[in-house]
N, C-alpha and C positions, 0 to 999 in steps of 0.2 A: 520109240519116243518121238518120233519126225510125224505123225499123225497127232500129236496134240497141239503142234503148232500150227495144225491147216484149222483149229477150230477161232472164229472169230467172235466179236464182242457183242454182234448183230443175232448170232445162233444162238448165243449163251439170253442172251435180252429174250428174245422170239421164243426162248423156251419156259422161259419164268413166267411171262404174259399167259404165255400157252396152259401153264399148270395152274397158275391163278384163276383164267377161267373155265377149266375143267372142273377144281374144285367149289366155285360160286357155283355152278350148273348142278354138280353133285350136292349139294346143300337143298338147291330149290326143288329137284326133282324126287331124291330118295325120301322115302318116310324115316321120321324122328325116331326110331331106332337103330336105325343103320346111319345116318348123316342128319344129329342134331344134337339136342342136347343130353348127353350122356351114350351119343352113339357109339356102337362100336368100331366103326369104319374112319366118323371123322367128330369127333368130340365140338363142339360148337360151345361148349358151356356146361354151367352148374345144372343140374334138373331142376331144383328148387327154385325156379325165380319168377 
């Protein structure tokens, strides 16, 4: 348990950003059936709009 205390506030922050723009990236690059709306990978939304 002594390894969860070396994790800091700055890692945990850098990691969130980190997946946040991996997923905008994944959004703009995949085609809207795998990353859009009604994708399987990342759901963006209804199909119908």
């Amino acid at each position: 348990m002594t390894w969860i205390s070396t994790i800091t506030f700055d890692e945990i922050a850098l990691s969130i950003v980190t997946l946040c723009i991996l997923r905008g990236t994944m959004i703009h690059i995949l085609p809207d059936h795998v990353a859009g709306p009604g994708g399987w990978l990342i759901d963006t939304g209804p199909e119908d709009m």
